[in-house]
N, C-alpha and C positions, 0 to 999 in steps of 0.2 A: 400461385406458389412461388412463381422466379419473385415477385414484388417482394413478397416478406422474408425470403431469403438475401434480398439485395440490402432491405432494411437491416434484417441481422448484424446481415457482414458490413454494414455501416455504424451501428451501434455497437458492434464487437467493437472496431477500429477507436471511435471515439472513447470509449471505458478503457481501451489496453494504453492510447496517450494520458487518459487522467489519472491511471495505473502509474504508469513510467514517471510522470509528475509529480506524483505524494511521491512513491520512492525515492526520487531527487530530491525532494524537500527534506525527505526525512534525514536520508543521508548530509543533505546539507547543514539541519540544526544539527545532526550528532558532531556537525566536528565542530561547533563551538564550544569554548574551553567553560569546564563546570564554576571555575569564577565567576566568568564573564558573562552566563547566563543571570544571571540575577540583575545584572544592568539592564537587561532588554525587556519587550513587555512584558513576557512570561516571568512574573516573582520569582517562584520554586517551580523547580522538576516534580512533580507532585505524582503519586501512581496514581489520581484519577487519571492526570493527562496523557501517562503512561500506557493505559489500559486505554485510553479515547483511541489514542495514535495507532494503536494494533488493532481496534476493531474497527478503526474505516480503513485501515490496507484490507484486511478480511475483508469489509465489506465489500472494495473496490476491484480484487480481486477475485472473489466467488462470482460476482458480474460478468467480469470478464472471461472466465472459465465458463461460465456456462453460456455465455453467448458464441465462445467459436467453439462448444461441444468438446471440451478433454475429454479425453479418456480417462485418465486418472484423475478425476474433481477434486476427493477429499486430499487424496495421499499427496498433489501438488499442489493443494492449498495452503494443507500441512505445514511441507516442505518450503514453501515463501515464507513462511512467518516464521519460521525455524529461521533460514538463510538469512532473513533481516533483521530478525533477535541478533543473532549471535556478529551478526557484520556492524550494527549501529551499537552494540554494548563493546565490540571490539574497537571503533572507534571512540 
């Protein structure tokens, strides 16, 4: 019992860093300017990529929720991808 608890609480830790890491990335493409993205590898902002990028944080973060056990699973799942909507379209 403590064994697969200890693994939890190790795979929780590693999922909640690669969590914080797309976050940061994300945050980091949003503030290149909408010119200058087309110089980079990314052609266009396309909503396929749009829609990719939101459903590995969901992914990444439904992981991570459910390995340190929320409480509130959906309603703070939610609430992440709301908060990073509105903070990456606001940069």
């Amino acid at each position: 019992m403590d064994k697969q608890k200890e693994i939890n609480n190790s795979l929780g830790y590693a999922s909640a860093i690669f969590l914080l890491i797309y976050i940061s990335i994300m945050i980091g493409l949003a503030l290149i300017p909408g010119n200058n993205l087309q110089d980079t590898i990314i052609p266009t902002y396309s909503v396929v990529l749009h829609f990719l990028e939101f459903f590995v944080l969901a992914f990444l973060a439904a992981m991570t929720f459910s390995l340190f056990d929320i409480k509130y699973f959906f309603s703070s799942l939610i609430g992440l991808i709301i908060a990073m909507s509105i903070l990456t379209e606001g940069i």
